[in-house]
Rosetta silent file (secondary structure, phi, psi, omega in degrees, C-alpha in Angstrom):
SEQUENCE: XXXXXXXXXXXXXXXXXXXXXXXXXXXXXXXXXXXXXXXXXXXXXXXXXXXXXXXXXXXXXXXXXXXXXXXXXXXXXXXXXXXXXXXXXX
SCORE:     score description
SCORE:     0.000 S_00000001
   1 L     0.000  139.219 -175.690  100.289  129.555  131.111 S_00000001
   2 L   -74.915 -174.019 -175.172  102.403  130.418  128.298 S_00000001
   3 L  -153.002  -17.919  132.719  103.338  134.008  128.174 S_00000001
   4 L   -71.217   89.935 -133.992  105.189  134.315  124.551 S_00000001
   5 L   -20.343  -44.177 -167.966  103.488  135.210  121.532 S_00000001
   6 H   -78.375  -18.560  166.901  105.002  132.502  120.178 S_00000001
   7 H   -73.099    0.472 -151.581  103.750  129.608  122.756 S_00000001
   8 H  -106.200  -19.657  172.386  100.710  131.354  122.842 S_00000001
   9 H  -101.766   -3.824  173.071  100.430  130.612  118.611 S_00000001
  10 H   -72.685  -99.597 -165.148  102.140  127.173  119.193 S_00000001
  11 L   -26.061  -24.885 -179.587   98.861  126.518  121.434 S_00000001
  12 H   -74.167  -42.802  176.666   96.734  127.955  119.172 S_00000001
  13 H   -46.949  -60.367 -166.047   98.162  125.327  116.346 S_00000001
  14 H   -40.796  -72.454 -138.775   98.108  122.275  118.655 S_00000001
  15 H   -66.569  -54.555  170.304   94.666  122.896  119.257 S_00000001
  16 H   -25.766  -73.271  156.101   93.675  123.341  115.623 S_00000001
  17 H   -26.720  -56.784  169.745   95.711  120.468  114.940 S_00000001
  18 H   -61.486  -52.087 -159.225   93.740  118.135  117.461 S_00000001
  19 H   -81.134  -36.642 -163.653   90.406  119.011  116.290 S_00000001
  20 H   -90.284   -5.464  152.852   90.907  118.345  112.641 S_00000001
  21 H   -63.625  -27.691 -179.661   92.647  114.856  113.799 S_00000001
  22 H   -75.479  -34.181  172.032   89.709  113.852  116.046 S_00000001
  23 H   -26.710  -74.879 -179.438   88.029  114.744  112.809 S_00000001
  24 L   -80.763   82.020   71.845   89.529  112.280  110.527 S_00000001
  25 L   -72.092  -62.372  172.787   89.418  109.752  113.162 S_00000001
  26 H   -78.366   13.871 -164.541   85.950  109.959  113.505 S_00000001
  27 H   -91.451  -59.339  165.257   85.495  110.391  110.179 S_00000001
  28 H   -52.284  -48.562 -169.584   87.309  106.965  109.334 S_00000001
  29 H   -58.358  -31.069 -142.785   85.600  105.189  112.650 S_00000001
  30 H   -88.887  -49.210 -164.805   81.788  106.168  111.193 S_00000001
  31 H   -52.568  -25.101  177.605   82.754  105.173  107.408 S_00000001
  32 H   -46.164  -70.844 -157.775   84.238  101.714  109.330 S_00000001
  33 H   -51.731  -31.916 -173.174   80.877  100.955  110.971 S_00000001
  34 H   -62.348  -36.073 -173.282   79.221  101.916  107.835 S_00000001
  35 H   -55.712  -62.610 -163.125   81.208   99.144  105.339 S_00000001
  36 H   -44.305  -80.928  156.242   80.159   96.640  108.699 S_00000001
  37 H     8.518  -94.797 -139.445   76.544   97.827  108.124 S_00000001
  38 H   -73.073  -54.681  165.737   76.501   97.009  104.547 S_00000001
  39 H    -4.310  -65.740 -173.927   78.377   93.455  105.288 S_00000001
  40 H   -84.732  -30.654  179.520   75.779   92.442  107.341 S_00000001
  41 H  -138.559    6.451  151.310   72.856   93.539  105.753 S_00000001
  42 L  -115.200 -147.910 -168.775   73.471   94.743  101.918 S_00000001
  43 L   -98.655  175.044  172.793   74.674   93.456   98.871 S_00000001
  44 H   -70.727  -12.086  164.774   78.005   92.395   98.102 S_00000001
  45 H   -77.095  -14.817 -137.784   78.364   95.187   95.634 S_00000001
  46 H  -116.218  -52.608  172.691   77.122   97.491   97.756 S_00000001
  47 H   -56.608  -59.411 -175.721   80.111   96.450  100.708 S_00000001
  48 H   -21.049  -56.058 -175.376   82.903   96.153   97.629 S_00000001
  49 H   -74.411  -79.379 -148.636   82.252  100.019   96.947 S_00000001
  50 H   -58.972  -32.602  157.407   82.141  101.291  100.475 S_00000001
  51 H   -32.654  -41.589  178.340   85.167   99.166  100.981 S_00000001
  52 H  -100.648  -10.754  150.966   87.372  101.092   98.611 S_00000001
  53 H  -128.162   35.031  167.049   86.528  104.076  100.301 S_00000001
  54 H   -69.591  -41.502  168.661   87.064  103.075  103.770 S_00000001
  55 H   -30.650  -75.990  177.253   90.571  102.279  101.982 S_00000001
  56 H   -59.806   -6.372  167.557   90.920  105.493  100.621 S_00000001
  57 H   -84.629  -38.993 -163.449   89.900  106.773  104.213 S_00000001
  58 H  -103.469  -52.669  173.931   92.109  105.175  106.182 S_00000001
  59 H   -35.872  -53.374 -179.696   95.326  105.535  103.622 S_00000001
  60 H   -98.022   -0.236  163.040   95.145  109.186  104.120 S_00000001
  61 H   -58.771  -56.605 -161.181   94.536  109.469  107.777 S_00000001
  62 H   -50.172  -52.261  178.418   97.586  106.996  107.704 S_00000001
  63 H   -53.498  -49.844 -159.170   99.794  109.807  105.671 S_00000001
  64 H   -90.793   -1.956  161.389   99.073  112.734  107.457 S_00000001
  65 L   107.317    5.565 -166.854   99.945  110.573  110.980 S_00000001
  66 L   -57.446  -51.330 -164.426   96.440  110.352  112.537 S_00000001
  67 L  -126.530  139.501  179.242   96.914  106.458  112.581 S_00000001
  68 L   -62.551  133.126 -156.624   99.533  104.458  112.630 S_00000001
  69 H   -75.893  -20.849  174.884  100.435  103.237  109.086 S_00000001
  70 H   -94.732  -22.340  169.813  100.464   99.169  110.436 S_00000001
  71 H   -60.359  -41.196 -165.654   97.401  100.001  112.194 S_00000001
  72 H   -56.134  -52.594 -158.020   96.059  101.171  109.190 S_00000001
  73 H   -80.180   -6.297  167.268   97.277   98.402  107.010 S_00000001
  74 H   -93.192   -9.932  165.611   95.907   95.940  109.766 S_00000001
  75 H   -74.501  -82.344  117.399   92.636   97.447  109.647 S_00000001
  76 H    43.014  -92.218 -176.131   92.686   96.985  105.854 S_00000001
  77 H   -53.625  -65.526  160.164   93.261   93.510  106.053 S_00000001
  78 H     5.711  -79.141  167.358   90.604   92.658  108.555 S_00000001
  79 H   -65.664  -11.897 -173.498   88.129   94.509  106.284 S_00000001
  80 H  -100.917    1.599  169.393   88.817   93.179  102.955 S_00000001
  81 L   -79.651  -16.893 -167.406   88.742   89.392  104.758 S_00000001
  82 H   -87.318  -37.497 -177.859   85.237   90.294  106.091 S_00000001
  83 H  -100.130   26.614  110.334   84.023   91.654  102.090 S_00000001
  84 H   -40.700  -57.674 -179.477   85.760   88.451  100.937 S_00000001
  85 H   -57.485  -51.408 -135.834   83.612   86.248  103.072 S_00000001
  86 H  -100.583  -15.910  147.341   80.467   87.964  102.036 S_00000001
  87 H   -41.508  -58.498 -172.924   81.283   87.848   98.026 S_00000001
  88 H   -70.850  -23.764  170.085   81.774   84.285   98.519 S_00000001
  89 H  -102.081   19.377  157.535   78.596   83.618  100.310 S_00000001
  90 L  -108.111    0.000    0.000   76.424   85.668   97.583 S_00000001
């Protein structure tokens, strides 16, 4: 156990720290599933938009360090080949 004020507000950070990363991580994972959602069953206009702001989702998770920045940009890629396909077949 720490037993100086100051590990005792370093622990207090970390934790703070952790929760609003688990945050944006699940924050990013739910907005993921949602663009798949609208892939599979809405329109392609409907995926386009949710697309740019899983983008915008994942870009700043990426900045602030949540995610790795090639995970990010491999993530990215993935998703705009899947709301590629489904443009092309509507």
């Amino acid at each position: 156990m720490a037993h100086s004020l100051s590990a005792r507000k370093r622990i207090r950070q970390n934790e703070a720290a952790r929760a609003r990363n688990r945050w944006r991580v699940r924050n990013v994972k739910e907005a993921i599933k949602d663009l798949q959602n609208k892939i599979l069953h809405g329109s392609a206009a409907e995926a386009d938009e949710s697309f740019k702001k899983v983008c915008s989702q994942i870009d700043r998770a990426a900045v602030r360090g949540v995610i790795h920045k090639n995970a990010a940009a491999r993530t990215k890629s993935r998703l705009s080949v899947r709301v590629k396909a489904k443009k092309q077949a509507a």
